[in-house]
C-alpha positions as CSV (number, residue, x, y, z in Angstrom):
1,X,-48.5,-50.5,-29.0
2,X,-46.4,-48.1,-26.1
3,X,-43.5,-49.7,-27.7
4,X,-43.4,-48.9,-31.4
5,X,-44.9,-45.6,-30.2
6,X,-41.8,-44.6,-27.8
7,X,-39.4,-46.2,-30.1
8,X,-40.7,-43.5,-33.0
9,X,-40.9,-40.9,-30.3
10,X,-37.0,-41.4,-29.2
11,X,-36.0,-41.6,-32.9
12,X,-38.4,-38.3,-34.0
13,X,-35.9,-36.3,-30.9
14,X,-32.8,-38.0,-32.0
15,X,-33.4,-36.6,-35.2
16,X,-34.4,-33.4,-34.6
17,X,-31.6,-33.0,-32.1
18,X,-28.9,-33.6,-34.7
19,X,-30.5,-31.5,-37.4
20,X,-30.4,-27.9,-35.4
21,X,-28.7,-25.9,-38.4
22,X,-25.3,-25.7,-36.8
23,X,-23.1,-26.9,-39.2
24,X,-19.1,-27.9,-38.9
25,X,-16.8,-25.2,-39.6
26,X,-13.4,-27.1,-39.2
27,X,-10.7,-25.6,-37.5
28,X,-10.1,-21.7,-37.2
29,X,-7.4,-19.6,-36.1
30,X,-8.4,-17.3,-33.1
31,X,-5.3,-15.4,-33.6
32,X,-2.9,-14.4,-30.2
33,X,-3.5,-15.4,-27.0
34,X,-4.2,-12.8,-24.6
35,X,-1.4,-11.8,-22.6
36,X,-2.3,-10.2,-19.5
37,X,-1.1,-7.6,-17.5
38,X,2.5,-6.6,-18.8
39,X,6.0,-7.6,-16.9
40,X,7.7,-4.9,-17.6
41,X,7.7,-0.9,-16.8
42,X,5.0,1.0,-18.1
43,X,4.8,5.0,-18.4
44,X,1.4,6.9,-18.4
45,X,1.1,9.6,-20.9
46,X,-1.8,11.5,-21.2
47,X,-4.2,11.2,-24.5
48,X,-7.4,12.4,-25.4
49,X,-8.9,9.6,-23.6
50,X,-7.0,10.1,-20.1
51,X,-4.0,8.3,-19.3
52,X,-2.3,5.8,-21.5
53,X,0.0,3.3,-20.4
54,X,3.4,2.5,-22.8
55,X,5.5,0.1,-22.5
56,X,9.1,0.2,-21.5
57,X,10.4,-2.8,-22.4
58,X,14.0,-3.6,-21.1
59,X,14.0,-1.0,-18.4
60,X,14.2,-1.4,-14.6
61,X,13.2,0.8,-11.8
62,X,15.2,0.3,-8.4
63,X,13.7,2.8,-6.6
64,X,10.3,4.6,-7.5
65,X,12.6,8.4,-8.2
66,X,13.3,6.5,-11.7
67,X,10.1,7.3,-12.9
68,X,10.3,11.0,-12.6
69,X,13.4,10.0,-14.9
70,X,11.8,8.3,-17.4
71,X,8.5,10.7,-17.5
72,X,10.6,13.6,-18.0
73,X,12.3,11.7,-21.2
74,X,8.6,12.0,-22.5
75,X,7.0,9.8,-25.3
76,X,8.7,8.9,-28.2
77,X,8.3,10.7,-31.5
78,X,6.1,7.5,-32.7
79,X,3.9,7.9,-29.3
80,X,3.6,11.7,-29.6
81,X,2.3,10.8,-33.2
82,X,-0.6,8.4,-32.2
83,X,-1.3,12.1,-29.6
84,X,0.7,11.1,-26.2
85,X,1.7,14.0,-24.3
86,X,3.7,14.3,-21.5
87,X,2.0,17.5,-19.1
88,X,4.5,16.5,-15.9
89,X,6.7,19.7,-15.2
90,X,9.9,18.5,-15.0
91,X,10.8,21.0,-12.2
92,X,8.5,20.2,-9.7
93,X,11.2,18.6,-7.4
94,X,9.7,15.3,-6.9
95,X,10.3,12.6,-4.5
96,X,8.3,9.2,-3.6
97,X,8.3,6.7,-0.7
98,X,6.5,3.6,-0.3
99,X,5.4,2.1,3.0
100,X,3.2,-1.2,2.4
101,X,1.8,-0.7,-1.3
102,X,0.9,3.2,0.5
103,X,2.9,5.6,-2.1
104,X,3.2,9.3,-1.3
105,X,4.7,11.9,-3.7
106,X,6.4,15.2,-2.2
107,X,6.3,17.6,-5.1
108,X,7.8,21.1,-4.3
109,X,5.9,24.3,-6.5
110,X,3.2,25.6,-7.3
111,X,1.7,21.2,-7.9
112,X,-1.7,21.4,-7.7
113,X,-3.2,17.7,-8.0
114,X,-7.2,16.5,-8.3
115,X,-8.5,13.2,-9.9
116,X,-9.8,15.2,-13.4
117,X,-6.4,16.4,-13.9
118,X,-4.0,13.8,-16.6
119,X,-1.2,15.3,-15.5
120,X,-2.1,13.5,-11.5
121,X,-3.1,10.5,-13.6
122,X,0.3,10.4,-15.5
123,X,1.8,10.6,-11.9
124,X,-0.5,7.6,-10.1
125,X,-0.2,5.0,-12.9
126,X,3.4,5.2,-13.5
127,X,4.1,5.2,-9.4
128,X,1.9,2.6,-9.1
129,X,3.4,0.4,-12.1
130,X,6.7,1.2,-10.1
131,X,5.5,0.2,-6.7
132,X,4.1,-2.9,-8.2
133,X,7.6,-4.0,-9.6
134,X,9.9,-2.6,-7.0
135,X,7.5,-4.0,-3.8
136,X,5.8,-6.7,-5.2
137,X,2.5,-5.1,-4.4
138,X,-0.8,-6.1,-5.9
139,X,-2.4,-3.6,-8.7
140,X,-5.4,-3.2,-6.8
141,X,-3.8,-2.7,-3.1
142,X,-1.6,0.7,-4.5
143,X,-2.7,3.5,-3.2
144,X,-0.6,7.4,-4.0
145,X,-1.2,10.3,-2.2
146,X,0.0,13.8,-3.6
147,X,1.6,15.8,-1.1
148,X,2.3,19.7,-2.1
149,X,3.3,23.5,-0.6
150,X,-0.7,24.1,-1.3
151,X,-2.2,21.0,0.5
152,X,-2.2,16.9,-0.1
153,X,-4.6,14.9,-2.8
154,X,-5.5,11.4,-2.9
155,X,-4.8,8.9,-2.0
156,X,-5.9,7.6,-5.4
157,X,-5.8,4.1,-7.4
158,X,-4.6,4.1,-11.0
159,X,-7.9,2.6,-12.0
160,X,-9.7,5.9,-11.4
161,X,-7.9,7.3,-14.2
162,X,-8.6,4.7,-16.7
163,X,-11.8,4.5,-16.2
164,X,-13.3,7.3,-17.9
């Protein structure tokens, strides 16, 4: 009598574990893959979010001075359409060195830099984009410090920018 009874048991489960409402869809496209974090440059504009990254595609940086280049060139017409703005003053005499993923800025003026301020976000990101391109340096291990005639600010990470 176990037998029958166990044998209706196992069947009763096998049943009910093929009948759980989940029916075949076939095959669906999931669109693009994802991919990742970009080769290429990137230039930080601010938004009305905080900073937003564009890319550059086709352009190098050698040294990290060719980003104060390619932030004074601004966003494009389409980018200043979808509200990117460029707030970097163009004649704040800026240099950058990198030691070991460490970036510091030397701006000469009236630069005032603190971690609410787009225009020091515009600054980190794109240094750090650079720094990771030019030295090879993980995203996470750049650091930029802002060094100006009214004090130094920083050092900061890119992420603390985005993550508003």
């Amino acid at each position: 009598m176990t037998r029958p009874r166990t044998a209706f048991l196992c069947a009763l489960l096998a049943l009910a574990g093929t009948g759980c409402g989940i029916r075949s869809t076939g095959v669906t496209d999931g669109g693009t893959a994802p991919s990742g974090i970009s080769k290429g440059m990137r230039v930080y504009f601010a938004s009305d979010n905080g900073p937003r990254g564009v890319s550059r595609p086709g352009v190098t940086v050698d040294q990290l001075d060719d980003v104060f280049k390619l932030l004074a060139g601004g966003p494009t017409a389409g980018e200043r359409a979808n509200g990117l703005a460029d707030l970097v003053p163009e004649n704040a005499g800026f240099h950058a060195t990198s030691a070991r993923g460490h970036v510091t800025l030397r701006a000469t003026g009236s630069f005032v830099a603190s971690p609410q301020d787009q225009r020091t976000g515009q600054l980190v990101c794109t240094l750090a984009r650079a720094e990771v391109l030019i030295h090879g340096t993980r995203p996470d291990r750049v650091q930029v410090t802002l060094v100006g005639d009214k004090g130094r600010a920083g050092p900061y990470q890119c992420q603390q920018f985005l993550q508003r």
